[in-house]
N, C-alpha and C positions, 0 to 999 in steps of 0.2 A: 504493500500500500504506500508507504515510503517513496517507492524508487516510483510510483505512479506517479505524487504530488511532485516530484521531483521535474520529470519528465514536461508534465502540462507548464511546470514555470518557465523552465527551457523555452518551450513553442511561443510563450508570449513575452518573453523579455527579449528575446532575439530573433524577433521575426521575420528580418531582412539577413543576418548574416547566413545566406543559405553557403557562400565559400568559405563559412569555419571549419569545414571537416564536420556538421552536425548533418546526420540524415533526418530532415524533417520529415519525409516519410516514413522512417524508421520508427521516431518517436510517438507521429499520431498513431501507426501500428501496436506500437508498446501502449499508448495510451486506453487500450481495450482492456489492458487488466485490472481496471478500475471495475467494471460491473463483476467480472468474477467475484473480486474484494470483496464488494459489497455483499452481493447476493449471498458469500459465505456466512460475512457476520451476523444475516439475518435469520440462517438458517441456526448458526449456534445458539443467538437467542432466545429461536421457538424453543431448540430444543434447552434448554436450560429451563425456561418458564414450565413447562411441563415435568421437568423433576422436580421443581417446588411444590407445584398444585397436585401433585398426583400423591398415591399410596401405593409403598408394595405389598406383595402380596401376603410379607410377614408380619407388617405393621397391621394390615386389616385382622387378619387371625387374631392377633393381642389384642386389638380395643374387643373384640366378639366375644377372647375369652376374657374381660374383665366388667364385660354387658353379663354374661353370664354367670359368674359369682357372685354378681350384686346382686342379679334375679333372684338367684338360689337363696342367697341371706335371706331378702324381703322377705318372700314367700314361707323361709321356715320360721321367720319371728312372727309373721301372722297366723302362722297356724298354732305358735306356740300362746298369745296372746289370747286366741279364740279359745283356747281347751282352758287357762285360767281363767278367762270367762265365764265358762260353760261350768267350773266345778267351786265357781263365787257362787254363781245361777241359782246350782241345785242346793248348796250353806244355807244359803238364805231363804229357799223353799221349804227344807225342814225345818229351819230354825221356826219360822212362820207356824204351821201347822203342829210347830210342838207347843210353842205358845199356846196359840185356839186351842188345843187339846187342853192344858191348864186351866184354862177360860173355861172352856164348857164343862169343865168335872166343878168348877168354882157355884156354876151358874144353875148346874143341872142336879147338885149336892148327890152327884152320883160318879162313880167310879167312869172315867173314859181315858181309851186307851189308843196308844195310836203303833202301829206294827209294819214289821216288815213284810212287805209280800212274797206270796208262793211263788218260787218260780216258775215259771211260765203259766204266770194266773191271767195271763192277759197280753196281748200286742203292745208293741213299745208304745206308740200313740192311746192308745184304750186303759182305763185304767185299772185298774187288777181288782180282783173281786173274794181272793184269801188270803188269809195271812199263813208267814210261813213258822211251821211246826217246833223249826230249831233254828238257832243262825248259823252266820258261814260267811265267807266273805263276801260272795256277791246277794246276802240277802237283803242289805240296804237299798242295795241298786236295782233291785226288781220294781223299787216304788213302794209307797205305806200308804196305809188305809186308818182312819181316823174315828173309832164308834163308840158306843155308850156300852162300856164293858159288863150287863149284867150279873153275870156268871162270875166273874174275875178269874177266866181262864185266859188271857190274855189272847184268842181266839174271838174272828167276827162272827157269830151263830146268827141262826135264823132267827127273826125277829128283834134282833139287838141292832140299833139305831145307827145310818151310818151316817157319820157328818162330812167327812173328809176322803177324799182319793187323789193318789198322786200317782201317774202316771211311771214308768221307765227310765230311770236317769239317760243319759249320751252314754256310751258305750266306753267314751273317754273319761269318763268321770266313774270314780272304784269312790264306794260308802262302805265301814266296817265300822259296829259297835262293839266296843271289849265284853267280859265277861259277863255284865250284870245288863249291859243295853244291847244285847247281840240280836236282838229280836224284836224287842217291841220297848216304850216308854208309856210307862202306868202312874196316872193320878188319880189318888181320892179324894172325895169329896171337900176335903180341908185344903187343894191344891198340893199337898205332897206328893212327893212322884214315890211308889211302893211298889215293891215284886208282889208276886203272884202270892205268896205266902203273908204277906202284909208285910213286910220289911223295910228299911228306907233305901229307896232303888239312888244309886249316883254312876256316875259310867260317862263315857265319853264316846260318841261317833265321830269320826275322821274321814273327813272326802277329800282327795286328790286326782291328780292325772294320771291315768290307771298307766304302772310301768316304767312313771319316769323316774329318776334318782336328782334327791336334794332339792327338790322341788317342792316351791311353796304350796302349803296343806290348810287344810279348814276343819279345826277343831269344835264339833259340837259340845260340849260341857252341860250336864244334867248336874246340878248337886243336892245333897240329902233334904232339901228344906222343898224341893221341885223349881227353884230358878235357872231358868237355862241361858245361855253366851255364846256368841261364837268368835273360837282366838284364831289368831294367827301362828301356825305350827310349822313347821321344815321336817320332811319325810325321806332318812333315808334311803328309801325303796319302797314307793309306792306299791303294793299289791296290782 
């Protein structure tokens, strides 16, 4: 490019010495390597701006795989978010109907009792229509039944009144009562909560996300006087 601009000053500073020994033909001849020039630097140009604006084909793989990690997070903190949900949900659904069950042995000066249901006394949506005989771990989570304990067999018979039904907990939510609430929560007429033999019932149910380890729990608390709570507990291995 150099020896181009060179050339063209030649042609016009000297335009009459054609007997210096310069071939003006020569030079406007040379003078064509000016459009090559050009045409080259336009071409390295293009191409340069295209390695800027573009992506290879390794770069695009890494943003795809780091769109997809982030996916994966969301999507597992929402699911995880929604089963804490779901086992605040059903805390709070017993907690409720252990209340009302307090309330109406208060109101009714009659023994009512509220139980776990039988397994497979009913479809997850429908709500269960016995109580279950013994407990176990998944007899919480069948759903309970809420009636006016005649008998004080801790059992809903025929003709004993029913007030309350709750349906199937989420399949992700696991309910367990320890020893003395593994089945059912019994008040007498004076609001105490009492076994089946008249004794003072205290006990604790625990609902969690059925499976997971160290994962925050929902402690239901019955105590000897029949006041019931619900704490906040940490489960190392949820059932």
């Amino acid at each position: 490019m150099a020896d181009c601009l060179q050339l063209s000053w030649a042609e016009h500073v000297m335009p009459n010495q054609v007997n210096s020994g310069i071939d003006l033909q020569s030079l406007q001849s040379d003078r064509q390597c000016e459009s090559p020039g050009v045409a080259t630097v336009k071409t390295l140009d293009m191409t340069n701006s295209w390695r800027v604006l573009g992506f290879s084909l390794i770069e695009t793989l890494f943003v795809l795989l780091v769109l997809a990690i982030l996916c994966g997070t969301a999507v597992s903190s929402f699911q995880s978010l929604q089963v804490r949900a779901q086992v605040q949900a059903a805390s709070q659904a017993l907690l409720s109907d252990v209340l009302s069950a307090r309330t109406e042995a208060l109101r009714r000066e009659r023994r009512v009792t509220l139980c776990a249901a039988a397994l497979d006394s009913g479809a997850r949506a429908t709500p269960p229509t016995a109580c279950a005989a013994s407990g176990g771990a998944s007899a919480w989570h069948q759903g309970w039944l809420v009636f006016e304990d005649v008998n004080s067999n801790g059992l809903w018979d025929h003709g004993e009144a029913l007030l309350q039904q709750r349906a199937r907990l989420h399949a992700s939510v696991s309910a367990t009562g320890n020893a003395t609430v593994a089945r059912y929560v019994s008040f007498g007429p004076s609001g105490r909560s009492l076994t089946l033999n008249g004794a003072f019932q205290a006990g604790t149910i625990t609902l969690c996300a059925r499976g997971a380890s160290g994962e925050e729990a929902w402690l239901l608390v019955v105590n000897a006087v029949g006041r019931s709570r619900l704490d906040k507990g940490q489960m190392a291995l949820c059932p």
